[in-house]
N, C-alpha and C positions, 0 to 999 in steps of 0.2 A: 475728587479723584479724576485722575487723568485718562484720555483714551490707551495710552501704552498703559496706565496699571489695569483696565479693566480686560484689557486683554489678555496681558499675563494672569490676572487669576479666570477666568474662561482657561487660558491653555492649561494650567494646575490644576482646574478641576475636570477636566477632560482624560489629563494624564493619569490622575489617579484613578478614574471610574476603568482605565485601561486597564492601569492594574489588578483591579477587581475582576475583570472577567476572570470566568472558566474555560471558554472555547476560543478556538482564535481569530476567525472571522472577525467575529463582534471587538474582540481585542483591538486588530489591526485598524479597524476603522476607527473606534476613538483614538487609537493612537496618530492617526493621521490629521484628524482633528486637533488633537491638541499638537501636531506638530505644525498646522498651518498657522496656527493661532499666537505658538512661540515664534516664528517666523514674524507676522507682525507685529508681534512685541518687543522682538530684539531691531528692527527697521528703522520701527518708530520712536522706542528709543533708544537707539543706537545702544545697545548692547550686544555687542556683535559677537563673542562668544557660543552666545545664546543661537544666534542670528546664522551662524558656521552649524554649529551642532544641527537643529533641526533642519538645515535644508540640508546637510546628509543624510540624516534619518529619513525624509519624508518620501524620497525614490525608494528607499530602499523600503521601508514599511508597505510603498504602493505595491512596489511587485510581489514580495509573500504574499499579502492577499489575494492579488491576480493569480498567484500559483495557486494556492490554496481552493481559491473559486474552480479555478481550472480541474483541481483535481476530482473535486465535489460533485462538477458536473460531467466528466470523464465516466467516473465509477456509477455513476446514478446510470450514464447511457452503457455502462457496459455489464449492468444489472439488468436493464431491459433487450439485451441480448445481442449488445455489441461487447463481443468478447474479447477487443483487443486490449492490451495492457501498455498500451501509452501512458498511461494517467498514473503510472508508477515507477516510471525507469527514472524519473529525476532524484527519486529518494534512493538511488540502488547502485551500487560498486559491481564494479566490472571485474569480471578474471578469468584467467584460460585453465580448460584443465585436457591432459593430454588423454589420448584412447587407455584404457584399462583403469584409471582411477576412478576410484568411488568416491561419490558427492556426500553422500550418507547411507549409513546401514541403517537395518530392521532392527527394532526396537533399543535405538541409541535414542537421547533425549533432544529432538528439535529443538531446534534456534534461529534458524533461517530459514526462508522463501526465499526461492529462485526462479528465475525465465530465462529458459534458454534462445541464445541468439544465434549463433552458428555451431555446425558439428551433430555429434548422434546420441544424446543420452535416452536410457530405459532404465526405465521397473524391471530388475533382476527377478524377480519372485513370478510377475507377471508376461514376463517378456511384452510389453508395452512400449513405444517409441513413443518419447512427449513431444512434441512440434515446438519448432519453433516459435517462440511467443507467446506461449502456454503456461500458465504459472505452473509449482510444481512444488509441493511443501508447504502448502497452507493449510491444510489439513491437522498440522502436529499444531498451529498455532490455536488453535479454536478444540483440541482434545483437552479432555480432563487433566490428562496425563501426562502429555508433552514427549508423547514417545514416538519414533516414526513407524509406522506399519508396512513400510516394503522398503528398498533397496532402492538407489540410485546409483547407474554406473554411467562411466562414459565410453560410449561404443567407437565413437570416431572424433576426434581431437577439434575441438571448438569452445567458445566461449557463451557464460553466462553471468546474468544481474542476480544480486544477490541483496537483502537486506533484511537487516535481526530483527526479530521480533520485539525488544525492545523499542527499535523505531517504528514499528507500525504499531505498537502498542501508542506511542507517543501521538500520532496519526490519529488513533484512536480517541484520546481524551480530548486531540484540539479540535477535534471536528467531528462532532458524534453523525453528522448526516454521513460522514464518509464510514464511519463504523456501521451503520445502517446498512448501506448499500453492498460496503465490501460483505458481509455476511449474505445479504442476498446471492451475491456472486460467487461466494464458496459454498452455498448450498445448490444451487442452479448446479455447480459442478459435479457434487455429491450424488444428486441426484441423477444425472447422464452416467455416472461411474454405474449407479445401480440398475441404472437403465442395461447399458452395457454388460454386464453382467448375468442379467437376467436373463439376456437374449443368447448369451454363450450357453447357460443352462439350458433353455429350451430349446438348441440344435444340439446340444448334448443328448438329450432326451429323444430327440428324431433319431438322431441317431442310433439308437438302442431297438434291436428290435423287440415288439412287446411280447410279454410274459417269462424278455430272461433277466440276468441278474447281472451288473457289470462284474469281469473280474471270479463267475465261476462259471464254469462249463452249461453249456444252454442245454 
């Protein structure tokens, strides 16, 4: 047996241990493996078919992984309290929507996460102003139910990222460290909401003088 057959079977059994993954990281790396491996298999022995195919593949396998790494380590640091959301606008469609329209209503069935980029969108129910760069609908992804619990409108004419839960569900399976982390970071959020909350109550409460009753004569 020759150096180009021992090669080619290295690269086939690289490719298929590729297939076998579950997650993608691990994927993409033996598939880069077995695409260097068909690389000098098709060289050596000129089987150039072979030889064409994976050195297109092998760029292209290198960068999903580099995104994927990227994204991994994004969400991890923006689970320990960097709350920017870079590490998800490459998965996410752009669109404008003008002043008065609603993004979604209270208790319709979520399907999409969004980040607003320019313009003024609020929580109708809560009168709340989201910030720019602020996720917004993650919530309904991670409910039993999938239902939205407030309102989104648009106050003043600008645009936002958008991506289905479908694709972060898919997110999810190829990279469970990023499902890890994203749950971190929607519960970090969860919890400032009830923080928030809490503190409206308690200057509610101030402001009530004691021994009356809201709402009946003191």
């Amino acid at each position: 047996m020759g150096i180009p057959e021992i090669l080619g079977y290295l690269a086939t059994a690289f490719n298929i241990a590729a297939y076998s993954m579950r997650t993608m990281i691990p994927l993409r790396i033996l598939a880069i493996s077995s695409n260097a491996f068909f690389i000098a298999y098709g060289a050596l022995g000129s089987v150039y078919p072979i030889l064409v195919l994976h050195t297109l593949l092998l760029p292209l396998n290198s960068y999903r992984l580099r995104e994927m790494i990227r994204l991994t380590r994004s969400v991890r640091n923006a689970a320990h309290g960097d709350m920017r959301t870079e590490w998800l606008r490459p998965f996410m469609a752009r669109r404008p929507h003008k002043a008065g329209e609603v993004i979604f209503r209270r208790g319709e069935i979520a399907d999409e996460l969004f980040i607003p980029l320019s313009g003024l969108f609020r929580l109708a129910e809560i009168g709340v102003d989201v910030p720019v760069g602020q996720m917004v609908g993650e919530l309904g992804f991670l409910s039993p139910d999938n239902h939205r619990t407030l309102t989104l409108e648009c106050v003043r004419a600008g645009d936002v990222l958008s991506i289905h839960y479908q694709d972060l569900r898919q997110l999810f399976f190829q990279n469970p460290e990023f499902g890890f982390y994203f749950l971190r970071l929607t519960s970090g959020r969860l919890f400032e909401n009830l923080a928030r909350l809490e503190g409206e109550l308690a200057s509610l409460r101030d402001a009530v003088p004691a021994g009356t009753v809201p709402g009946r004569p003191g």
